[in-house]
N, C-alpha and C positions, 0 to 999 in steps of 0.2 A: 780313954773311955773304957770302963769296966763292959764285960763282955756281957754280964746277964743285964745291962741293959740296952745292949742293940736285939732290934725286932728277931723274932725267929719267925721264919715259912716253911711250909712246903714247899716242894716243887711246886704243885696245884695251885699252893695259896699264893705263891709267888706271882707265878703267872695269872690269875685272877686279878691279884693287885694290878699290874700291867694294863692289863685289860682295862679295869675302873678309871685306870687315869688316861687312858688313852680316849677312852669313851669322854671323860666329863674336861680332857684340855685339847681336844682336838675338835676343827669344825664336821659336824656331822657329812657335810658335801662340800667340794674344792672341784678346782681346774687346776689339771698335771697335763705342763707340756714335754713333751718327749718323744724317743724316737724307741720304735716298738723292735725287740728282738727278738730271734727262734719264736715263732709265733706259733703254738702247735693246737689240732684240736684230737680233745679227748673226752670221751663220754659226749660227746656234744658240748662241751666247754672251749672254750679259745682260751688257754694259756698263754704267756708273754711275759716277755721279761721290757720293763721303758727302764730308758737309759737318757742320759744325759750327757753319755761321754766320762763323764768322773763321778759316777755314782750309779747306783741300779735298787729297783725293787720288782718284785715279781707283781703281777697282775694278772686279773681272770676276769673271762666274760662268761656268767652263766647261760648256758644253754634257750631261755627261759627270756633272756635279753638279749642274747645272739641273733634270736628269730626277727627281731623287732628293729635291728640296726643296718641303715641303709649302706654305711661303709664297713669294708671287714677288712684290717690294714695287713700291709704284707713285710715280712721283712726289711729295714731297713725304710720305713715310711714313718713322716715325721707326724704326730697327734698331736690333737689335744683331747684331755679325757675327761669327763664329768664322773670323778669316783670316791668313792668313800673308803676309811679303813676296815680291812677283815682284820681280826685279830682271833687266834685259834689258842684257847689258853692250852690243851693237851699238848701239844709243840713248842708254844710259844713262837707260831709263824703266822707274818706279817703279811700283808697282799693288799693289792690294793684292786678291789671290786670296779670293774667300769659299769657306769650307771650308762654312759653314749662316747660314741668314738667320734672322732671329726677328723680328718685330715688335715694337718697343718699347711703355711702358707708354703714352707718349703716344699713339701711334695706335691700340691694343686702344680706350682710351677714347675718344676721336675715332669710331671706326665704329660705337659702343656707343649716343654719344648720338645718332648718324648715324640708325641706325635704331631707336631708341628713341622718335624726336620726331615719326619718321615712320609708325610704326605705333599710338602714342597718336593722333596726327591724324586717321587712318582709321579709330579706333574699334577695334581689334586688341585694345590692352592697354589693358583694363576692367574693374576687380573683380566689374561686375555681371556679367560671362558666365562668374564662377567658379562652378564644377560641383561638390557638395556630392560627397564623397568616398563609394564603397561600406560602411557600418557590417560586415561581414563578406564581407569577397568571399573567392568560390570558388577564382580564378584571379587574380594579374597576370604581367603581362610588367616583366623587370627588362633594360635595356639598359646594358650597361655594358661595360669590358673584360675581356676573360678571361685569364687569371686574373687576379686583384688583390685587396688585402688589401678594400678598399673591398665586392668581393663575398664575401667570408666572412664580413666583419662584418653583410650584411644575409642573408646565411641564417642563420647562428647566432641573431639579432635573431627572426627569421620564425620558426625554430624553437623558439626560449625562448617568449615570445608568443601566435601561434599559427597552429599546426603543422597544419590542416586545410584551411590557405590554400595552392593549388600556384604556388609561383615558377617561371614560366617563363623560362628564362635566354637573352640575345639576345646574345652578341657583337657589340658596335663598337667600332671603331677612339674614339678619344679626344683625340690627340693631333694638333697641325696642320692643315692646308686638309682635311680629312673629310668636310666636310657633304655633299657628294654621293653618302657612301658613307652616312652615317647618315640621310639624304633616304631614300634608295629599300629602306632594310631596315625605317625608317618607315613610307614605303608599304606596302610587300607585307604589315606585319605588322597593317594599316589591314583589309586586305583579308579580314582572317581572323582577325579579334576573334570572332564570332559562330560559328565553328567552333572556336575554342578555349577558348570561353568565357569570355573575359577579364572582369575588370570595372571593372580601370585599367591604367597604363602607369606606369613608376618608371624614369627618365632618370639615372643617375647618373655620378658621377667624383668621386674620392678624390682629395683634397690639389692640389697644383699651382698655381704664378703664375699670376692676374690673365692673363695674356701667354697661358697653357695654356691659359684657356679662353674662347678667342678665338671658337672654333669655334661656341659656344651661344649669338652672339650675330649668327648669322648670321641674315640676313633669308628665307630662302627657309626655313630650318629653323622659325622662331619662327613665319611662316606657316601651315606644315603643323600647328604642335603646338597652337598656337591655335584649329584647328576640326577635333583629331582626333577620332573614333568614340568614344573613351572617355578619361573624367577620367584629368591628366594630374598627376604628384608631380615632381618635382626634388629630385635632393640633389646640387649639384653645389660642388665645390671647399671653402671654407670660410665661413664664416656674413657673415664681409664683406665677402665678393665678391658682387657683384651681376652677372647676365647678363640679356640679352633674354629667353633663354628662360623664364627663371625669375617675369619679367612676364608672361608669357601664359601660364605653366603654372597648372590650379586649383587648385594649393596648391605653395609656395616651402618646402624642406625644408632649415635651415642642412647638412645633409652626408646623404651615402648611410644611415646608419642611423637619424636622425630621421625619414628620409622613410618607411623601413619603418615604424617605430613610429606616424607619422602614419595609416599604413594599416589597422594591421593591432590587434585590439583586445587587450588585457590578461586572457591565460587566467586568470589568477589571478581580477583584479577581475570577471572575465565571471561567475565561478565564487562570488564571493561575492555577486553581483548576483542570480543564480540561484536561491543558498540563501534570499536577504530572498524575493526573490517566493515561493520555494515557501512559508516561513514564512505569509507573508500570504493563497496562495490555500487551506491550507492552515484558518487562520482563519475564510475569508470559507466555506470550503465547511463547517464545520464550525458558526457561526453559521447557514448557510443548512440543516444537515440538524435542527439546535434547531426552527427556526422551520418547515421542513415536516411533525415529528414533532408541533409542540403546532396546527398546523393540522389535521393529521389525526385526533389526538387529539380538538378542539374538532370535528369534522367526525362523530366518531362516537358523542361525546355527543349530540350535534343528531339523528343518525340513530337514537340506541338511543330516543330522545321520539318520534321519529317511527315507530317501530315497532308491529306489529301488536300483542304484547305487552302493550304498554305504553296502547298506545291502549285494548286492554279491559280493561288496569286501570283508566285513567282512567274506562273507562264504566261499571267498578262501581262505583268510586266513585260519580260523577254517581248511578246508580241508590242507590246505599247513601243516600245523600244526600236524594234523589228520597221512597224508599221511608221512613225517619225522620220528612220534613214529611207525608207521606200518614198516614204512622200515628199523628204529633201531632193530622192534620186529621181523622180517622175518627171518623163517627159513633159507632162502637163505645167508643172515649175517651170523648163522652160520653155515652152509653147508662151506661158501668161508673160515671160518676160523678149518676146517682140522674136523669137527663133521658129524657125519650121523645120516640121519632118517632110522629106522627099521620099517618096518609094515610086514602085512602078507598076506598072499594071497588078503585076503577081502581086505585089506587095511586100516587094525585097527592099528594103532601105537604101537609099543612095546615100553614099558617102565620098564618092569623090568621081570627079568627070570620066575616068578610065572605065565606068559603068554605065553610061549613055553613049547614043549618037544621034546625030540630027535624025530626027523625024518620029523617036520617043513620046510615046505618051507617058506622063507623070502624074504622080495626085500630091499636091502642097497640100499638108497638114497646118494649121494654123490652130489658137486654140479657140478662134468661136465657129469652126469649122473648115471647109477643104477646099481646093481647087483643083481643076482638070486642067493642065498647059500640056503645050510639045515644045519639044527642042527643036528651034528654029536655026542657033548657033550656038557653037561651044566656045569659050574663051578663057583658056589656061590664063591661071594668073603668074606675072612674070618671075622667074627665078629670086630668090633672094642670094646678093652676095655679101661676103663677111669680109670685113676689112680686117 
């Protein structure tokens, strides 16, 4: 190739050219996953270099979009970044502009088991300091964001369910660096359980990556929820996602609406629960009015015996009784059958000759009346002897 006809540049033009083709074959925004190096700020910029391990480009977060970004990565922290190309023709230096940072799945994991290992350590997260859930609470608090499907699906839940329970509704933020806003609504709502009558707290967040819910595994947050005022529910993200909080909360709920359901009991089953018992007390009082009716019963038979009545039947009887042997035992019985009574003057009964002697006056008893005799002779009647 002859030399006057390859292109001539400038520096300038050179790098311009650069520039025009970089501009009209490159995508104006991309996703760069990477891992962030010497991450420094300057002027209020976040410099950084992302790495891949076998490659590198430098990167900046203008000041301007710094203020606006809920993650700010730290050394050694895996991203992903929403950024476009800078290209500076005066240099010819390259950068890649972050439009938003997110934290990759490697480092959500990495700060998960970070303090996972450290608050297992300290005795934090312990199944034994799980707090048995209210069987009928009056009142909870539901923290979530507002709107979102996730909170229509736990009142609709609450209201099918049951409807006697007041959900009090808390707005937080959900998404990105938050803990300090979800910290201190924590707090104040700590501070006035007992005025509101709470009787749990229900943390939740509908759907979202692993990456989303970074937030619930923050250490200062897991702290608070672990020795708050009142048993604590989770239904955060989806059933396989596991978070810090969800180890220290008293009960782990796969999503926002199992964790209502975990709370809150079954109108229906409440309802047939109800009907067995009234069945049964129903039974038990109706066996128990049997048994104080044949008590009473047996209580007034015992009293009509013991009655005045009754008593002087009994004691005619006894006399009827009485009066029949007397009139079996009456001398006059045997007087009518052909016997007499002897007595004597006095009216001592004679009963055998050893009580008279000749010249005795006597009075025979008979029964159609008496007789005056004397003892004229006495005549022992002769021995008997026994063979």
């Amino acid at each position: 190739m002859s030399v006057d006809r390859l292109p001539t540049y400038s520096v300038a033009e050179l790098n311009t050219a650069i520039g025009s083709l970089l501009e009209r074959g490159f995508a104006p925004r991309f996703l760069l996953e990477a891992t962030v190096s010497r991450p420094q700020l300057k002027k209020g910029h976040l410099w950084l270099t992302l790495t891949d391990g076998s490659a590198s480009i430098s990167g900046v977060v203008w000041a301007s979009k710094l203020a606006q970004l809920s993650y700010q990565p730290k050394d050694g922290d895996g991203v992903t970044v929403v950024g476009k190309l800078n290209f500076w023709a005066a240099r010819a230096s390259l950068t890649v502009q972050a439009l938003d940072i997110r934290p990759s799945l490697s480092t959500v994991l990495r700060d998960f088991e970070r303090v996972r290992q450290l608050l297992e350590q300290e005795g934090v997260i312990d199944p034994s300091h799980q707090r048995a859930l209210p069987r009928q609470p009056a009142s909870i608090a539901v923290l979530t964001s507002v709107p979102s499907s996730a909170l229509a699906d736990m009142l609709r839940t609450a209201a099918e369910r049951w409807p006697m329970t007041q959900l009090i509704v808390v707005p937080i933020p959900v998404q990105g660096s938050v803990a300090p806003t979800i910290i201190s609504t924590l707090e104040a709502l700590a501070e006035r359980t007992d005025e509101l009558g709470l009787d749990a707290l229900v943390l939740a967040r509908g759907g979202g990556s692993r990456e989303d819910l970074a937030v619930f595994d923050n250490e200062a947050l897991c702290r608070l929820l672990a020795n708050y005022p009142i048993p604590v529910v989770t239904g955060l993200g989806h059933e396989d996602d596991l978070t810090v909080a969800e180890l220290v909360a008293d009960h782990r709920a796969a999503t926002p609406t199992a964790a209502i359901v975990a709370l809150l009991p079954d109108r229906e089953a409440e309802c047939q629960g109800l009907a067995q018992r009234q069945s049964r007390l129903k039974d038990a009082l109706l066996g128990r009015i049997l048994r104080e009716r044949q008590r009473l019963q047996d209580r007034d038979a015992a009293l009509q015996q013991q009655s005045l009545l009754e008593k002087i039947k009994r004691q005619r009887q006894a006399l009827a009784q009485r009066h029949q042997l007397l009139k079996a035992l009456s001398p006059e019985r045997w007087l009518q059958r052909g016997l007499a009574l002897i007595s004597n003057t006095a009216g001592d009964p004679i009963s055998d000759l050893e009580s008279v002697k000749i010249g005795d006056q006597l009075n025979i008893r008979m029964s159609n009346g008496s007789l005056e005799a004397r003892v004229d002779q006495i005549q022992p009647s002769a021995p008997t002897t026994s063979s």
